[in-house]
C-alpha positions, 0 to 999 in steps of 0.5 A: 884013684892015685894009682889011675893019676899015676898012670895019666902021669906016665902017659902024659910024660910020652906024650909031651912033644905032642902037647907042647909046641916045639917040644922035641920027642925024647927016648924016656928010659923012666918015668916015676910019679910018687904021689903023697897024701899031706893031711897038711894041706889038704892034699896029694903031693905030687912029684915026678921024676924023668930020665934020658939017655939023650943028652937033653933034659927032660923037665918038660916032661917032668912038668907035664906027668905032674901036670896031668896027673894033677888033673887026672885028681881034679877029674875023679874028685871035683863031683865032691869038692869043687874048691880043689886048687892046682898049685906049686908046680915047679922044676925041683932038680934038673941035672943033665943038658946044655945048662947042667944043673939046676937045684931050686931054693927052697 
């Protein structure tokens, strides 16, 4: 299951600029989804990591392979729990760009 969310996430990633308006279409060189079960939570910990070789940044298509891939999740286990909640999603670290870099707080 967590290998097919991984892949939509990827995907999904590509395929920003089609999905966001006025998105524009970037040369991605990588995409990398690590995807982590928490018994914490219960739950899966998703995060994502994007790379250019434009000079632009990518968190878009960072927040969208999390993004899809929380839902890929959602669509293979909602027969058996209905009660799952999407949350938390957020730009961690940015680096690169106009605005250069941005680490969030914790």
């Amino acid at each position: 299951m967590l290998g097919v969310a991984r892949l939509a996430g990827i995907m999904g990633a590509k395929k920003t600029a089609d999905l966001i308006p006025l998105c524009h279409p970037l040369p991605i060189t990588k995409v990398a989804l690590e995807l982590i079960p928490d018994p914490e939570l219960p739950g899966i910990i998703v995060e994502a990591t994007v790379k250019t070789g434009g000079q632009t940044g990518v968190e878009m298509e960072a927040l969208t392979a999390v993004s899809v891939a929380c839902l890929t999740i959602y669509d293979m286990v909602k027969a058996v729990e209905k009660s799952m909640r999407i949350e938390g999603i957020r730009l961690v670290l940015k680096d690169g760009g106009k605005s250069g870099r941005f680490e969030a707080s914790e």
